[in-house]
BANUFI-342799 format. One record per residue: residue in three letters; z negated, x negated, y negated of N, C-alpha, C in turn. Coordinates in pm, whole numbers, plus 50000, padded with zeros to 5 digits. Example, Ala and Ser with C-alpha at 12.3 -4.5 7.8 and 13.67 -1.06 7.14 Angstrom:
BEGIN
ALA492204868150569492204877050450492204868050330 SER492924871550225492864863350106492134871049997 
//
This chain:
BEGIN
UNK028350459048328028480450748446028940459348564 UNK029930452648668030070457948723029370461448872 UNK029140470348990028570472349016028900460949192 UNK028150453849266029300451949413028390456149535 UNK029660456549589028860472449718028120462549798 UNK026680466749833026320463149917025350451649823 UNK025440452149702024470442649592024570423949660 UNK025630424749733025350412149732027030403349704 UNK026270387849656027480382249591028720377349713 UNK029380377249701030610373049758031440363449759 UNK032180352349823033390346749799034490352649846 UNK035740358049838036620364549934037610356049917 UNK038530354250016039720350850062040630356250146 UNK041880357150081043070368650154043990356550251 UNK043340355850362044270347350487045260356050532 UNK045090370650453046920376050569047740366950544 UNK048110355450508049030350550488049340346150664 UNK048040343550701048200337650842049020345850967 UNK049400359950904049940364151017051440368650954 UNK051610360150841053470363750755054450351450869 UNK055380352450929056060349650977056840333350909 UNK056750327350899057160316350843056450306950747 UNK055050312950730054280308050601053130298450685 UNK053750290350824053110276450848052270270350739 UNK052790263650655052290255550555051310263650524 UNK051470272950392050670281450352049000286450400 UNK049710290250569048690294450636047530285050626 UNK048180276750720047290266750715046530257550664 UNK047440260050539045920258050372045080265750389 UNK045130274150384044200289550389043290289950498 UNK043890282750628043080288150727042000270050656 UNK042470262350672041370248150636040860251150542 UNK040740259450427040130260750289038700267350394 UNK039290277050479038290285550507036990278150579 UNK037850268750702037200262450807036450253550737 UNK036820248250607035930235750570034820238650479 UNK035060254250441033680260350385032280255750425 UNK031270251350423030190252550433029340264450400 UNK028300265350540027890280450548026500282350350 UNK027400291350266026690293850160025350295250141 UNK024380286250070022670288350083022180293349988 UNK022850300349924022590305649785022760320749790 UNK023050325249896022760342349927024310348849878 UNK024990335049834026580340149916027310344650026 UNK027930353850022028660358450166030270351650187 UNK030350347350298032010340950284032870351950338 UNK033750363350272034600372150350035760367150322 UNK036450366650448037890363750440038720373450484 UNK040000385150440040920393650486041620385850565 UNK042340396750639042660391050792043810406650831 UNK044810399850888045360416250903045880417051077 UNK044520419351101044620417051275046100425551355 UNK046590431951300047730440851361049020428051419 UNK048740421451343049840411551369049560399051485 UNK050280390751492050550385051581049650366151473 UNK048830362051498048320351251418048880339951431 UNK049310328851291050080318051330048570308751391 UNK047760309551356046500301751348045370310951439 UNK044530305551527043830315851585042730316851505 UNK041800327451493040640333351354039580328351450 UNK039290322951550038280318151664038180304951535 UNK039080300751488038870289351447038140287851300 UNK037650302751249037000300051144035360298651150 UNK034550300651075033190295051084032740307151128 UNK031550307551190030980316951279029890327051152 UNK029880322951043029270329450974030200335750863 UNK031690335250893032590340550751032480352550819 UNK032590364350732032970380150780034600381050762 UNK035000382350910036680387350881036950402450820 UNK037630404550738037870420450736038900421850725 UNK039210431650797040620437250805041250449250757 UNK042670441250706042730452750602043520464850643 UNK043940464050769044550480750804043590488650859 UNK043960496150807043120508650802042340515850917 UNK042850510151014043220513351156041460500251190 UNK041950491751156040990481551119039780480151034 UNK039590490150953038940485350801037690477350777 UNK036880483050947035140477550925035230461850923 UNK034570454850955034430442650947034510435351106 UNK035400424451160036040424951259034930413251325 UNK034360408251252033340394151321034270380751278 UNK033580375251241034740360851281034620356051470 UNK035480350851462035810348051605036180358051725 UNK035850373151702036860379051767038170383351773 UNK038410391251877040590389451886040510403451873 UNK040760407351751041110422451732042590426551827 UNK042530438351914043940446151893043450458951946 
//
């Protein structure tokens, strides 16, 4: 079995899509998949990637106050909060 950091379970979701230049549609599946989550009672964590360097088609204020954003440049790596404006 494998081992996950921090022993606890996870859902993840990769929203960089939200900051690719033309991927409207896309995004915005991604960003409503996220928003319509309900906060997990089962000792799930909701993390969603996020690649704050960029410019967002969708603002991340708009996801649930309990998803963990993380960001994936490096520059970025810890965990950004949901609802704040990284730069």
């Amino acid at each position: 079995m494998g081992h996950m950091a921090g022993g606890r379970r996870a859902i993840l979701i990769d929203a960089r899509v939200n900051a690719l230049p033309g991927a409207h549609g896309l995004a915005r599946s991604v960003m409503k998949l996220v928003g319509h989550m309900s906060e997990p009672d089962d000792g799930l964590t909701l993390r969603v990637l996020v690649n704050p360097r960029h410019e967002q088609i969708f603002p991340l204020s708009g996801l649930p106050a309990y998803a963990d954003l993380i960001g994936t440049d490096p520059r970025y790596s810890r965990n950004i909060g949901a609802g704040s404006s990284p730069g």
